[in-house]
C-alpha positions in Angstrom: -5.2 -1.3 20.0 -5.8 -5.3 19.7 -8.4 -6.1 18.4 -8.6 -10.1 18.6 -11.6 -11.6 20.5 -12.4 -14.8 22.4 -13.6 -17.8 19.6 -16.0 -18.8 22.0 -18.3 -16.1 23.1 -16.6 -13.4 21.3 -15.5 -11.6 24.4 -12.8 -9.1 23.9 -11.7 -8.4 27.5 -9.1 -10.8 29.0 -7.6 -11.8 32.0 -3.3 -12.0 31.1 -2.8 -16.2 33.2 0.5 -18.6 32.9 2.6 -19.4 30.2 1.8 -16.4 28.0 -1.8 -17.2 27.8 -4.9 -15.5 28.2 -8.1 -15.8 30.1 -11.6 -14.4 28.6 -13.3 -12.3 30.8 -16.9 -13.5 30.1 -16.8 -17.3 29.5 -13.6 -18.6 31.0 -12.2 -19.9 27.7 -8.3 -20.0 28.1 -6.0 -19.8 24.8 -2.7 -18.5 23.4 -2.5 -15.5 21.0 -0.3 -16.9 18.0 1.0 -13.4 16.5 0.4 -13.0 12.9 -2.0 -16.0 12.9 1.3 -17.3 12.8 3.5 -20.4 15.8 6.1 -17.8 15.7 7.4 -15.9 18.6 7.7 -12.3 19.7 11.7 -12.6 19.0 11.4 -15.0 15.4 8.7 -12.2 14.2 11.3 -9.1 14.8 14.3 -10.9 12.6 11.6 -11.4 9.4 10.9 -8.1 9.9 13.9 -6.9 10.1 15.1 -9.2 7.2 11.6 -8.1 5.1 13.0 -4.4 5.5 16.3 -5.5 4.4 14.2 -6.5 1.1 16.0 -10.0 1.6 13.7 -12.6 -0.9 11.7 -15.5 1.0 14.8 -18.0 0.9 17.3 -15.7 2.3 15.1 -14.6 5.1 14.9 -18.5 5.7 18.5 -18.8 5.7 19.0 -15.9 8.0 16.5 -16.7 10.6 16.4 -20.7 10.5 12.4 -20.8 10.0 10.5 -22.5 7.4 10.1 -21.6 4.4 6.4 -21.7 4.3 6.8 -19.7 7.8 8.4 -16.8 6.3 6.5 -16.8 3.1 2.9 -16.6 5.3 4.9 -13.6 7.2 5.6 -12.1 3.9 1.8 -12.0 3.3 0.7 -11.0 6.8 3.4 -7.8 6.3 2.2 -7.0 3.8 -1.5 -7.4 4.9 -0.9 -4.7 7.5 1.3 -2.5 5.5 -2.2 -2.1 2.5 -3.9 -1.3 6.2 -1.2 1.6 7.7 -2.4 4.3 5.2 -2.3 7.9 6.0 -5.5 9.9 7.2 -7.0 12.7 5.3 -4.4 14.9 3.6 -4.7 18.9 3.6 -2.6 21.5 2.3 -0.9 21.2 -1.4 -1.6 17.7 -2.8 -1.1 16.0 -6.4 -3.1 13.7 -7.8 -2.5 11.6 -11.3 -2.4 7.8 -12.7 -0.2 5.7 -13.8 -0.5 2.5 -15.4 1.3 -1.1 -14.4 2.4 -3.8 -16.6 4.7 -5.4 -19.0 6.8 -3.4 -21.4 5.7 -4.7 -25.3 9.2 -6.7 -25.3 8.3 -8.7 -22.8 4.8 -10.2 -23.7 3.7 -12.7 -25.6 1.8 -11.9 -29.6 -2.1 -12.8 -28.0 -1.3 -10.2 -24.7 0.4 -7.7 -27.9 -2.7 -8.2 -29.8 -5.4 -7.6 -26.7 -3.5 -4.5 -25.8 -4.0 -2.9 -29.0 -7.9 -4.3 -29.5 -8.6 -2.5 -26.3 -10.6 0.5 -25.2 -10.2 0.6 -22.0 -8.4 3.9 -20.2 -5.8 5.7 -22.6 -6.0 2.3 -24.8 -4.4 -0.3 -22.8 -4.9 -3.4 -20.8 -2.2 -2.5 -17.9 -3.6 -2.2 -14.7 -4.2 1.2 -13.7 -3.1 2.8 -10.7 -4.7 6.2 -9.4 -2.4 8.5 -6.4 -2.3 11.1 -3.7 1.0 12.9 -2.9 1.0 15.2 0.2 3.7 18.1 -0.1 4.9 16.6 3.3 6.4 13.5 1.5 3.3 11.1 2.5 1.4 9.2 -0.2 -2.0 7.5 -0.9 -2.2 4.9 -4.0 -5.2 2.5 -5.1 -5.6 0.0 -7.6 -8.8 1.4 -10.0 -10.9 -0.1 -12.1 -10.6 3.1 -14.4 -9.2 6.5 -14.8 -12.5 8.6 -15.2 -14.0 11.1 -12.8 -16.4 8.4 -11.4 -13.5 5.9 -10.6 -11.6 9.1 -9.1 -13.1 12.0 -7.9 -14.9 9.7 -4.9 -11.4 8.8 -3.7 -10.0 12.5 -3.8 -13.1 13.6 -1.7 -12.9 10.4 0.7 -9.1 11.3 1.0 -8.1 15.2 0.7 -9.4 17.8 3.0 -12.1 20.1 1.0 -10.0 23.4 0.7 -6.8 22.3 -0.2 -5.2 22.7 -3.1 -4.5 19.9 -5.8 -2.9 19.8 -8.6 -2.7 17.7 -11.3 -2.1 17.3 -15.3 -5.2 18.4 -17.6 -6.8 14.7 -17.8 -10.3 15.0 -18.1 -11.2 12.9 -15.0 -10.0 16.3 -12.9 -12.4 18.4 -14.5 -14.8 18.5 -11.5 -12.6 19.8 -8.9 -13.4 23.3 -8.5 -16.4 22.1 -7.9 -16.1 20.1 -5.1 -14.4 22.9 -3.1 -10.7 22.8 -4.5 -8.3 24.9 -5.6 -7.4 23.3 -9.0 -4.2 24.0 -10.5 -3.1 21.7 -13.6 0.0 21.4 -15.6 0.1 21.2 -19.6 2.2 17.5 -20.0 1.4 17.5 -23.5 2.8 21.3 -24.0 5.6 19.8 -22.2 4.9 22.3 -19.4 5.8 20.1 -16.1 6.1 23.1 -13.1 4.5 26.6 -13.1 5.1 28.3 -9.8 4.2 26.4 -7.2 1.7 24.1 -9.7 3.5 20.6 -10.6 3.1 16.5 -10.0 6.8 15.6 -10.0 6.6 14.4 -6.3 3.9 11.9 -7.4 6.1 10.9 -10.5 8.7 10.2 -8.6 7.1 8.0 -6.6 5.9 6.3 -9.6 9.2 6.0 -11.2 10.3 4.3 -7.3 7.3 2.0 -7.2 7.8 0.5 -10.7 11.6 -0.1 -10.1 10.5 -2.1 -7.3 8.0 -4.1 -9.3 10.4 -4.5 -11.7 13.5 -5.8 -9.8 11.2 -8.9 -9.2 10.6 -9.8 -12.5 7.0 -8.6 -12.1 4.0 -9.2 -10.0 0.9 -11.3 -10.7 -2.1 -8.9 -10.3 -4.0 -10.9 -8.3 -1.0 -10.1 -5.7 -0.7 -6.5 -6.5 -2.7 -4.9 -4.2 -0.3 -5.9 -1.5 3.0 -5.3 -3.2 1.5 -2.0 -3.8 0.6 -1.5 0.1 3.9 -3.0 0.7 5.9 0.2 -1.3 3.7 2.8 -0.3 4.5 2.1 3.2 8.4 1.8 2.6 7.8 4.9 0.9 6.0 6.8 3.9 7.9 5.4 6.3 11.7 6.0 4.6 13.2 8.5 7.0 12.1 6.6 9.6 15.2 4.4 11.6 15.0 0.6 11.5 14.1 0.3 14.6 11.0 2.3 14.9 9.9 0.7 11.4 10.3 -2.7 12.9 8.4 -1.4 16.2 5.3 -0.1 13.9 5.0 -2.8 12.0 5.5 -5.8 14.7 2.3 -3.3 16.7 0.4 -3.7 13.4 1.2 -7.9 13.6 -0.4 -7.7 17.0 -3.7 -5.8 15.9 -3.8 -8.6 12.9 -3.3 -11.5 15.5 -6.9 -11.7 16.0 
């Protein structure tokens, strides 16, 4: 559904006129929709998309498509704008839920970032940025930058996010406590008795999502963590979206560019 409107009156019915423009319905105001907020065109947007997909780095999609560098880099962003924005809906049935943290292994940081780590409090006593997630049994998942790892940072996300009913699991951290409580069937797993499945009752899904997300993050050279909201987005889509054929992931996310153009 677009959802641009006119910069005039604020209109959002048009009239489709010459030359690929539009018409607004209310005031008369004439303009051209630039896609992505962006002078490319329908057939430059597909090849960075299709490139993007290909995980090809800024230059080489430049090199591939002819365009600009700082073209293809504001692309990049607007991508990965839409992807934070294509989330799944509620999720129902057998979900896991757990955290993980992101940041720099202790080999790679400097003596002052080595000496904050271990003077802080925060979490399980460290100054990575944590990450809390949703897993569906389906393959789908949900993951949000948190401010914490406590049942006030997470239990208001599993009840905005997972259908009341279903059943979740997760390890024993205290921040799941509450569950039963809010109308779930809680089942946990002992990590620290080294217990990882009973029955039906396990995380791994979620786990292995986190091992696939930090690969990524790690095959370039890290992430600045004012960006990391949308390099998260960005791999949580992949991930969703990886049995789906190029085609249909280029189709998706060139619709979600024309929603953004307004």
């Amino acid at each position: 559904m677009k959802t641009y409107s006119c910069k005039r009156c604020g209109g959002k019915k048009f009239y489709a006129i010459r030359r690929g423009k539009k018409r607004c319905r209310n005031c008369g105001y004439e303009f051209k929709q630039r896609l992505g907020k962006l002078g490319l065109s329908k057939e430059k947007w597909k090849k960075v998309i299709f490139w993007f997909l290909l995980e090809q780095p800024i230059r080489g999609i430049e090199k591939q498509t002819g365009i600009s560098h700082y073209s293809v880099s504001k692309a990049a962003r607007v991508l990965r704008a839409v992807m934070v924005k294509d989330i799944p809906g509620v999720f129902s049935g057998t979900v896991e839920v757990d955290e993980t943290y992101l940041g720099r292994q202790k080999k790679n940081k400097r003596k002052d970032q080595l000496k904050k780590e271990t003077e802080s409090k925060r979490g399980f006593g460290t100054t990575k940025q944590p990450v809390f997630g949703i897993l569906t049994r389906q393959g789908k998942v949900f993951a949000k930058l948190v401010d914490d790892t406590e049942a006030r940072n997470l239990l208001p996300i599993i009840t905005k996010r997972v259908k009341t009913g279903s059943r979740v699991c997760s390890d024993t951290w205290r921040a799941y406590t509450g569950l039963a409580a809010k109308g779930y069937v809680h089942r946990t797993v002992e990590h620290g008795e080294k217990q990882y499945v009973r029955g039906k009752n396990h995380i791994n899904g979620l786990e292995g999502f986190w091992g696939y997300l930090k690969r990524k993050l790690a095959a370039k050279g890290g992430v600045k963590r004012k960006y990391l909201p949308l390099f998260l987005g960005e791999y949580v889509w992949r991930y969703n979206y990886r049995k789906l054929e190029l085609k249909l992931q280029i189709n998706r996310l060139f619709k979600k560019v024309i929603d953004f153009s307004g």
